[in-house]
Each structure stands twice: as structure tokens, then as C-alpha cells.
TISEDREN-193828 format. One line per field, with one value per residue: residue in three letters; x, y, z of N, C-alpha, C in turn. Coordinates in nm, 2 decimals. Layout:
<nodes>
r <- (ALA,...)
n_east <- (X,...)
n_north <- (Y,...)
n_up <- (Z,...)
ca_east <- (X,...)
ca_north <- (Y,...)
ca_up <- (Z,...)
c_east <- (X,...)
c_north <- (Y,...)
c_up <- (Z,...)
</nodes>
This chain:
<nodes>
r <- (UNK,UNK,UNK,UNK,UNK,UNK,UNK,UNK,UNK,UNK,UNK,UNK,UNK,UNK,UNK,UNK,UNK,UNK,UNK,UNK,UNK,UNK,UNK,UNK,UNK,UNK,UNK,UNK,UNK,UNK,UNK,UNK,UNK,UNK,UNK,UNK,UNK,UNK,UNK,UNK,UNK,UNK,UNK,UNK,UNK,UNK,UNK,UNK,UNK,UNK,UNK,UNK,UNK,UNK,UNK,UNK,UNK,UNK,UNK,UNK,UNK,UNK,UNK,UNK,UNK,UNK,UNK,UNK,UNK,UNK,UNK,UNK,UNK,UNK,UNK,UNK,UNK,UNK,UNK,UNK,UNK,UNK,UNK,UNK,UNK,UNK,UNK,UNK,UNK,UNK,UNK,UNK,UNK,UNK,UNK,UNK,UNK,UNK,UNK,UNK,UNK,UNK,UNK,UNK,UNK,UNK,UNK,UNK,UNK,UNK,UNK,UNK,UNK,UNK,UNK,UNK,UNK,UNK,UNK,UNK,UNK,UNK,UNK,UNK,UNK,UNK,UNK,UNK,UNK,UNK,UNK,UNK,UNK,UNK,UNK,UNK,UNK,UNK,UNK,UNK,UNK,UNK,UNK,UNK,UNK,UNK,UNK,UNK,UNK,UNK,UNK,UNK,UNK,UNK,UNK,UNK,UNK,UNK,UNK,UNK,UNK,UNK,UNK,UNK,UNK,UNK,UNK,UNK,UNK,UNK,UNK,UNK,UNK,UNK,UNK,UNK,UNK,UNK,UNK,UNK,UNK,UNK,UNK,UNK,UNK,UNK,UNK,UNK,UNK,UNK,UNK)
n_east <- (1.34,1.45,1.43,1.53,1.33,1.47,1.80,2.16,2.34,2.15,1.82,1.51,1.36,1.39,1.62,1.46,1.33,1.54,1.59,1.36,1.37,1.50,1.58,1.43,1.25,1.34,1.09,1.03,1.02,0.94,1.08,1.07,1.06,0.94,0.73,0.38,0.04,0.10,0.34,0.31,0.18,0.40,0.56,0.42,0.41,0.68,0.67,0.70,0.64,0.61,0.53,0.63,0.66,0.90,0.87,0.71,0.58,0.84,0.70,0.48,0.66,0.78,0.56,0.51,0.73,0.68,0.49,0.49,0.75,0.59,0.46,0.25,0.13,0.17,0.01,-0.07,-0.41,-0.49,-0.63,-0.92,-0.87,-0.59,-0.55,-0.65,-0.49,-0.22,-0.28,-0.33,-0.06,0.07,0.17,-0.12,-0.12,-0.01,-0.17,-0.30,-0.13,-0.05,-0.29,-0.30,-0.05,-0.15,-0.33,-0.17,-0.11,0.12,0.43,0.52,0.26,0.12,0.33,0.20,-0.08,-0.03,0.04,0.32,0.68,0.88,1.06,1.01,0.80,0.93,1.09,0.84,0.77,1.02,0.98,0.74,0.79,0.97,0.80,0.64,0.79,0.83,0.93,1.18,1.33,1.68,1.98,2.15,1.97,1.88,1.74,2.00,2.21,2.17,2.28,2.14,2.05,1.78,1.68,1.86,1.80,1.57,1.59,1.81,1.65,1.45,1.61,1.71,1.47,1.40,1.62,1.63,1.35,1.22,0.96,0.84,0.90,0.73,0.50,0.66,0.71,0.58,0.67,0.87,1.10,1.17,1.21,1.43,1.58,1.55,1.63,1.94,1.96,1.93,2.15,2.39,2.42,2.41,2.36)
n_north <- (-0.64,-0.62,-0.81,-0.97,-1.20,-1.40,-1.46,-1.44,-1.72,-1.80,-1.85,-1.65,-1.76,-1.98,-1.85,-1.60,-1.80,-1.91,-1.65,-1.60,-1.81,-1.70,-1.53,-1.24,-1.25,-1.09,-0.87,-0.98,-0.86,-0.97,-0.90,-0.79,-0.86,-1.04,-1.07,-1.15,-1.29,-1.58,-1.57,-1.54,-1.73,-1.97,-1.76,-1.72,-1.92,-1.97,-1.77,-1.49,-1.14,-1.00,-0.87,-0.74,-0.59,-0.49,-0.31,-0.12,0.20,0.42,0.57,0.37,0.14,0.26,0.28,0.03,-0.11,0.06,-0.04,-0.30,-0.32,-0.21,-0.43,-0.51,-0.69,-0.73,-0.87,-0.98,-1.03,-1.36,-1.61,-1.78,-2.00,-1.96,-2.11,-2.36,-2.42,-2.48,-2.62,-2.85,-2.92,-3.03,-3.26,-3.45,-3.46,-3.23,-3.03,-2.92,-2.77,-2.58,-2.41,-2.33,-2.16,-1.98,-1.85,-1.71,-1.85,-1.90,-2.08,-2.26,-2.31,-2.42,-2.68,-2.75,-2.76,-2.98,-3.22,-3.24,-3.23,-2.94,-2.95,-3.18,-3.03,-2.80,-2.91,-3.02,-2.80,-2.71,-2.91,-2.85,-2.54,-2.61,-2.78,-2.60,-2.39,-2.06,-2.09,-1.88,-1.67,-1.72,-1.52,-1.54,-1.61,-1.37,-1.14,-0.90,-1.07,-1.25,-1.38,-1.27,-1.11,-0.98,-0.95,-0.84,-0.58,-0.51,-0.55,-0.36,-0.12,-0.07,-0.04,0.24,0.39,0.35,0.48,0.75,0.81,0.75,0.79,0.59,0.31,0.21,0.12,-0.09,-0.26,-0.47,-0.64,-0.95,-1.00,-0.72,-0.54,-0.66,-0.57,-0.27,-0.20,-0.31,-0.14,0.13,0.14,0.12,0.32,0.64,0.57)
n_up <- (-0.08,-0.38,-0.66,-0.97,-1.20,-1.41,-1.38,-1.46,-1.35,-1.22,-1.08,-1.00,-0.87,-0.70,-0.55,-0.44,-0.23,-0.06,0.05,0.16,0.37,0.61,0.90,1.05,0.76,0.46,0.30,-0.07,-0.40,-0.67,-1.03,-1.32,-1.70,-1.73,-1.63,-1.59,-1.58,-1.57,-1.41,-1.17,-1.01,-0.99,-0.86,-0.64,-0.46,-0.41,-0.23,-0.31,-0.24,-0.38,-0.75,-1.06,-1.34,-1.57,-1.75,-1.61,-1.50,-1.35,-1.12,-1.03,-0.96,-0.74,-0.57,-0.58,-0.42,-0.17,-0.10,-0.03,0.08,0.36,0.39,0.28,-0.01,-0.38,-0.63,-0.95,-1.05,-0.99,-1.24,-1.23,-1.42,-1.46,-1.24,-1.23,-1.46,-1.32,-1.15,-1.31,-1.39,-1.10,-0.87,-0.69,-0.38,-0.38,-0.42,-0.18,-0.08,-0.28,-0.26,-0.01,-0.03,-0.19,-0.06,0.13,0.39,0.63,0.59,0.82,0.94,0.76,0.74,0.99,0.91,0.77,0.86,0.86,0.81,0.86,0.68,0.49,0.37,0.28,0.10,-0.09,-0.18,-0.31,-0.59,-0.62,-0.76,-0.97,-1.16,-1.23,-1.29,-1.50,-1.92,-1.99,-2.27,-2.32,-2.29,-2.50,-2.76,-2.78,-3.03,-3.12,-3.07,-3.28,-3.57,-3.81,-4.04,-4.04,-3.83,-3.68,-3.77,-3.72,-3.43,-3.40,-3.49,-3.30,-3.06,-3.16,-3.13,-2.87,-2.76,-2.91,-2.82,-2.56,-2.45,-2.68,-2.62,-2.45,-2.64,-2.80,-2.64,-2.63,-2.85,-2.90,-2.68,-2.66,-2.42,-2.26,-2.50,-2.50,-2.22,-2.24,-2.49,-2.39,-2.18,-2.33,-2.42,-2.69,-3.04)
ca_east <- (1.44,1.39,1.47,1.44,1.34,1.54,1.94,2.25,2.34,2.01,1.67,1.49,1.22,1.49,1.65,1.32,1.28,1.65,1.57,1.21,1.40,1.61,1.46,1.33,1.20,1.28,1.01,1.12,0.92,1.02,1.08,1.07,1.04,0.84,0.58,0.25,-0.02,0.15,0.47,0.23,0.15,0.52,0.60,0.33,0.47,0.83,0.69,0.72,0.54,0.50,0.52,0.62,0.71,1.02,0.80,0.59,0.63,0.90,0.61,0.47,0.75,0.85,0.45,0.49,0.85,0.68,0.37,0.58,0.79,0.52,0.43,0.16,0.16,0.14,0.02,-0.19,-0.52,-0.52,-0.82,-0.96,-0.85,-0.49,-0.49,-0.69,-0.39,-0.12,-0.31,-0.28,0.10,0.16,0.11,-0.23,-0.07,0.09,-0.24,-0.34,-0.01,-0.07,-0.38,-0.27,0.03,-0.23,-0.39,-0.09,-0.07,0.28,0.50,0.47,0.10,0.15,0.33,0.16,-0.23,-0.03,0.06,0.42,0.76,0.91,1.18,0.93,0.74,1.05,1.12,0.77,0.76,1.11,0.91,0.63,0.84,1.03,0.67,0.54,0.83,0.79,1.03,1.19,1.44,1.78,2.05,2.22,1.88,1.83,1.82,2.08,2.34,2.18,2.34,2.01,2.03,1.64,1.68,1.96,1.77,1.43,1.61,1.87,1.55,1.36,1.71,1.67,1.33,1.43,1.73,1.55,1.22,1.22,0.85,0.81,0.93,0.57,0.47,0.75,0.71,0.49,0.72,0.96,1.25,1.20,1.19,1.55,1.63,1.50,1.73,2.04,2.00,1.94,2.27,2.49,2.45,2.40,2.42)
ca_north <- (-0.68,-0.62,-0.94,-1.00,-1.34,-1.44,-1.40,-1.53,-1.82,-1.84,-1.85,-1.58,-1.82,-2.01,-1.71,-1.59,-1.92,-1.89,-1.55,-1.63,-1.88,-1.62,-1.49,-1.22,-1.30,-1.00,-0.86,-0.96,-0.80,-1.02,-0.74,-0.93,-0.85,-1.18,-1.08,-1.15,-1.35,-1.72,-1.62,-1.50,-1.85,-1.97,-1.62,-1.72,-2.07,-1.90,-1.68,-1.38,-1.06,-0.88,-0.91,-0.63,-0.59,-0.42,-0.19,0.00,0.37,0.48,0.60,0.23,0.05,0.34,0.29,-0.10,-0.11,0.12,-0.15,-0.44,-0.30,-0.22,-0.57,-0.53,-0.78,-0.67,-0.98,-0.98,-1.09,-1.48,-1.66,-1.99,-2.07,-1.98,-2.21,-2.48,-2.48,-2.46,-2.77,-2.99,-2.96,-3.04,-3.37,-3.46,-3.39,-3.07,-2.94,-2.80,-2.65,-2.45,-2.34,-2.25,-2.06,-1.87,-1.80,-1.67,-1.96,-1.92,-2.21,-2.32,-2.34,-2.50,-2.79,-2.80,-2.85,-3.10,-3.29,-3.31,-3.18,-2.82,-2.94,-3.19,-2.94,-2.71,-3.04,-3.01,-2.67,-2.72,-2.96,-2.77,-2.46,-2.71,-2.79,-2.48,-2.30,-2.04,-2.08,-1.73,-1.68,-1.69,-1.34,-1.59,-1.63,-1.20,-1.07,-0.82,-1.13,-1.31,-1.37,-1.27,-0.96,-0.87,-0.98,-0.75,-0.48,-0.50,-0.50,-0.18,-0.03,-0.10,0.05,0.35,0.42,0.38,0.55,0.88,0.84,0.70,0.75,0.50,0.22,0.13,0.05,-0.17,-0.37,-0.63,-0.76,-1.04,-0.94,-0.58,-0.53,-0.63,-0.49,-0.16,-0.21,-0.31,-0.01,0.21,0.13,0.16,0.53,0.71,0.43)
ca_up <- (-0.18,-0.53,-0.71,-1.13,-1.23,-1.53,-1.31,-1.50,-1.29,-1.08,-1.07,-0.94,-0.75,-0.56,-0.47,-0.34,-0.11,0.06,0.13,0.29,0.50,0.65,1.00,1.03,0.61,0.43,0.18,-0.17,-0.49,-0.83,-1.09,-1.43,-1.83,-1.78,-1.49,-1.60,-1.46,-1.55,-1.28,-1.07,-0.93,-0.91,-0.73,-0.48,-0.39,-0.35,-0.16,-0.31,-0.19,-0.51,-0.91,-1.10,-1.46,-1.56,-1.82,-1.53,-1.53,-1.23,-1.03,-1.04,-0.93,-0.58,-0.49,-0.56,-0.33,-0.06,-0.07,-0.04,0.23,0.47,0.44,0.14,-0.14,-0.46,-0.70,-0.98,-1.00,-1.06,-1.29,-1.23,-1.57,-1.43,-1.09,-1.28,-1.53,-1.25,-1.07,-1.38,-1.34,-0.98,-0.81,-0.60,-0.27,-0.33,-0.49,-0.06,-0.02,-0.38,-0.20,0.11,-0.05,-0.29,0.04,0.20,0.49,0.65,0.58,0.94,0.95,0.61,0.76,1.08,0.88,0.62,0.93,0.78,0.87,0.77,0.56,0.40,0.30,0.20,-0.03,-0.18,-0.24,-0.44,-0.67,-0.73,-0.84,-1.08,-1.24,-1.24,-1.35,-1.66,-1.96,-2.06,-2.36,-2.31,-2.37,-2.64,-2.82,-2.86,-3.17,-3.11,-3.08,-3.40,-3.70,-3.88,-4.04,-4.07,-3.72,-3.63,-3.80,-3.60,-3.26,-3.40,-3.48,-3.12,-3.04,-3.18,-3.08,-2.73,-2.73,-2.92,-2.74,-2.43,-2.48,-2.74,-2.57,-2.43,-2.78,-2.88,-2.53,-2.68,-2.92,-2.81,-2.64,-2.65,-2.26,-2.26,-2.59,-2.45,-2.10,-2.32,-2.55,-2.23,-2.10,-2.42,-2.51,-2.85,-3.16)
c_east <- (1.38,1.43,1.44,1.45,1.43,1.73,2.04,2.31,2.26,1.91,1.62,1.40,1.34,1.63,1.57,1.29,1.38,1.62,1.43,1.26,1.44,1.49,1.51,1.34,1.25,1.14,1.09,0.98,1.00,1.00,1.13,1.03,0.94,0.72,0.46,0.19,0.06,0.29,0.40,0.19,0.28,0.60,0.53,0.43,0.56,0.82,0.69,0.62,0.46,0.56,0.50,0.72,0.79,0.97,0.72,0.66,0.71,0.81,0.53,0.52,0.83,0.70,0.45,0.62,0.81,0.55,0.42,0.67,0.72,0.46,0.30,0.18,0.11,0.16,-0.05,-0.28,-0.46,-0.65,-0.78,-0.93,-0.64,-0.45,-0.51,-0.50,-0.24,-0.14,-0.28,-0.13,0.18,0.06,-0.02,-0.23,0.03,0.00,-0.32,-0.22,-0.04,-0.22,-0.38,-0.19,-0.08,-0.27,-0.35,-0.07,0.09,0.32,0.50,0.35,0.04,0.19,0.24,-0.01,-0.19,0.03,0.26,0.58,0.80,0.98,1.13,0.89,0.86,1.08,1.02,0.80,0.88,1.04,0.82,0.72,0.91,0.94,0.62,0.64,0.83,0.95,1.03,1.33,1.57,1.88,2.11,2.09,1.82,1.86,1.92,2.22,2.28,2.26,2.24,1.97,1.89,1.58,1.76,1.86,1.64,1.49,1.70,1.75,1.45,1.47,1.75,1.56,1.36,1.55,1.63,1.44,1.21,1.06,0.75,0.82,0.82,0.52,0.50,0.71,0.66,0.59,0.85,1.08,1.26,1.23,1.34,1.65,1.68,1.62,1.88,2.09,2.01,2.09,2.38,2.53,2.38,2.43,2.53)
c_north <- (-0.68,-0.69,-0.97,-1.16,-1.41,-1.38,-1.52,-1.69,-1.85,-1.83,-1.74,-1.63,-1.90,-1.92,-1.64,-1.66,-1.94,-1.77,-1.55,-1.72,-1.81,-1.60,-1.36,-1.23,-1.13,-0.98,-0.86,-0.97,-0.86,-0.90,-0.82,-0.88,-0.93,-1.18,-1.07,-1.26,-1.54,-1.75,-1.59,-1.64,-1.92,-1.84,-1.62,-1.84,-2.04,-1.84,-1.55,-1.28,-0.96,-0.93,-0.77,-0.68,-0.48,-0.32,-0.10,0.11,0.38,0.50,0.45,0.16,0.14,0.30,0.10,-0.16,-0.03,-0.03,-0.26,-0.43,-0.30,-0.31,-0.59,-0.63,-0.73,-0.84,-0.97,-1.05,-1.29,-1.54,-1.78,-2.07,-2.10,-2.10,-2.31,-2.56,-2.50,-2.57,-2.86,-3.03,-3.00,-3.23,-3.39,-3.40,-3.28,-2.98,-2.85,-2.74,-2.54,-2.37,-2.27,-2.14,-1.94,-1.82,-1.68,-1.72,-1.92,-2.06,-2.28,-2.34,-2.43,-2.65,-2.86,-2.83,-2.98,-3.23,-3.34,-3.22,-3.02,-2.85,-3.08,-3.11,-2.85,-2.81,-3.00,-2.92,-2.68,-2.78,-2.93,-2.64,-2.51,-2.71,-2.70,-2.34,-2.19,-2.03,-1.92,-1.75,-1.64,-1.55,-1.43,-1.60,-1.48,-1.17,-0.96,-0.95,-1.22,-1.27,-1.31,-1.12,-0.87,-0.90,-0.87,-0.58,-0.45,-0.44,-0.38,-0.07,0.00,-0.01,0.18,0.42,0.43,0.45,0.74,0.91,0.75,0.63,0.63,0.36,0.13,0.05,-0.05,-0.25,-0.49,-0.71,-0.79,-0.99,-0.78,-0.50,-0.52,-0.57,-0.35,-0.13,-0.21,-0.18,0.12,0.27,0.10,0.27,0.52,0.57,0.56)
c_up <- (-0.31,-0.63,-0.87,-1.16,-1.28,-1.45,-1.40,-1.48,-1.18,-1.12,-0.97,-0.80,-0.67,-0.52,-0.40,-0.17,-0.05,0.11,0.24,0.38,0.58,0.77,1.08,0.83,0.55,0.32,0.02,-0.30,-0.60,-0.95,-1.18,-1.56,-1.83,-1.64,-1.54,-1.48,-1.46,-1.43,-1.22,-0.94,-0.87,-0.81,-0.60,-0.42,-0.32,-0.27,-0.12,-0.26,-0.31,-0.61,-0.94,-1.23,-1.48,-1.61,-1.74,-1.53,-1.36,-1.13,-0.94,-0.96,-0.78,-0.56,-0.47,-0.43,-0.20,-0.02,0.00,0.11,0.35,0.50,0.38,0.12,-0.26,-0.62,-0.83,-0.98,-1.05,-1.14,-1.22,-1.32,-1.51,-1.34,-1.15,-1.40,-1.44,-1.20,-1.12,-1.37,-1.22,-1.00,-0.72,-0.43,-0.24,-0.37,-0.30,-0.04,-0.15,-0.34,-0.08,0.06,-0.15,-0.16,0.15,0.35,0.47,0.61,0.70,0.97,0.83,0.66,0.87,0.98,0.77,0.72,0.91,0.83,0.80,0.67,0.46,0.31,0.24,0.08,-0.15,-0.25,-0.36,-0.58,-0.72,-0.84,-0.98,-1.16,-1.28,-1.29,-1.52,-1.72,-2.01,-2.19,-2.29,-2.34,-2.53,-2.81,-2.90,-2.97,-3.20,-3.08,-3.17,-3.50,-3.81,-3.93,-4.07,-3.89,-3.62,-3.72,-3.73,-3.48,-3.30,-3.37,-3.37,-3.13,-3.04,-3.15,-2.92,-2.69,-2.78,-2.85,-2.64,-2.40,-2.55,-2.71,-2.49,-2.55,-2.86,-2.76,-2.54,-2.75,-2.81,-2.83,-2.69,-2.57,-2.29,-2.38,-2.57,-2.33,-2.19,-2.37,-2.51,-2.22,-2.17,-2.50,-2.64,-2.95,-3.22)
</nodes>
């Protein structure tokens, strides 16, 4: 299942963790404007099996969906700098479940070494994700629905650049909100 984080009335990570309850689990790959290494750690907890950013090249994203299906994981790397900072935000006793889940410990082998019930631990796990969730900008917040006209003129101009060159659209990807700028202007034609 190919899942994007940032969902109108949801969350991509607890949409994740109803679907991993499901039996058999399918595989679900978070597909994200905002996938770097900081979701990388809430994408583990949830569950997920892979992290993929919406900007990879087509090619990318069928070898990352064939990985993932055959029961791969496709994560990126984590630092020490990353977990250390992911540890300061949980509580004491949910810092071995964020190590098992980095680990990839099933959730049943999860409760049974934490001595503790499944739907405990399903409790935890909600709580960490809460903690550990990353903030992303809202659609009301894009510069393409500001009032700001040197605001509205940047994102036309991303717009145009991705509409004429398709190519160019790597280049713009850094700045904020050009990912869905880029997607937006995709899927409205010709200016």
C-alpha cells in the first residue's frame, strides 16, 4: 500500500498502524513531500515498511513498491544524532519499544519481552507517535492561496518552471512548498 503522510483528515502514521493490525499486515510504503530522515523514526514505530519522497525519479518509486512488496524495507539510514534526538521526546519506558521497533521486533514479541499486554503496548505506541510526530505545513498556509503577492509570484513562477520543464522541478524541490506546488501545478494544465 502506498500511503502519503500529510492526508486531509488523517494522519498518515495512524493510518499505517490500523492497517498493520489487519491480518495478514499488508506492506505499506509512506510516500511523502516530507520523507526525510526525521519521519523516518515515526514511520518505524507505525510500522511502516518503507519511506519514500514524492520527488524520486518514476524509476525510484516502481523499484521502491517492488522492494516493499516482496517484504523488503526501504528506510533510510538513521544517525545516532537522529535516535538520541527521538529518545529525548519519548518517556523512559517506551525508550525499549523505540528500539525494538528500530529493530524491526514484531509487535507480538514486543509485548511478550515488555512483559505487557498487546493492546498496552498498542496504547504506547499511540503515544509515542504523538511525541514523535513531525509538523508539516498546512494546504491553507501555500503560497499559491496567499494573499502575498511576491508570494503568489514565487509559487506562479515554481509553476511555470514545472509546467514547461518538468526537468526543472529537481532544482526548485528545496524550497518550501515546492513538492506540492510542483504536484498542484502538474494537475492543473497550461497557465
Amino acid at each position: 500500500m502506498l500511503l502519503d503522510y500529510h492526508l486531509p483528515d488523517a494522519d498518515g502514521l495512524v493510518v499505517c498502524r490500523r492497517l498493520k493490525r489487519d491480518v495478514p499486515a499488508p506492506a505499506v510504503m509512506l510516500y511523502s513531500a516530507y520523507a526525510d530522515a526525521q519521519l523516518a523514526i515515526p514511520a518505524i514505530v507505525a510500522g511502516a515498511d518503507g519511506l519514500l519522497h514524492k520527488s524520486a525519479p518514476a524509476r525510484e518509486l516502481y523499484h521502491a513498491i517492488r522492494t516493499v512488496a516482496a517484504g523488503g524495507t526501504l528506510m533510510p539510514p538513521l544517525s545516532p544524532q537522529l535516535v538520541e534526538a527521538a529518545s529525548a521526546r519519548l518517556e523512559p519506558e517506551e525508550l525499549p519499544v523505540l528500539g525494538m521497533a528500530i529493530d524491526g521486533t514484531p509487535a507480538a514479541d514486543m509485548a511478550e519481552a515488555l512483559r505487557i499486554e498487546p493492546a498496552e503496548l498498542a496504547s504506547m505506541i499511540e503515544r509515542m507517535l504523538e511525541r514523535l510526530r513531525v509538523a508539516v505545513p498546512s494546504p491553507a498556509g501555500w503560497a499559491l492561496d496567499s494573499g502575498s503577492g511576491v508570494e503568489r509570484g514565487a509559487a506562479l513562477q515554481r509553476r511555470r518552471v514545472a509546467v514547461e520543464d518538468p526537468g526543472a522541478v529537481g532544482a526548485a524541490r528545496h524550497l518550501p512548498g515546492a513538492a506540492q506546488l510542483t504536484e498542484r501545478a502538474a494537475d492543473s494544465g497550461p497557465l
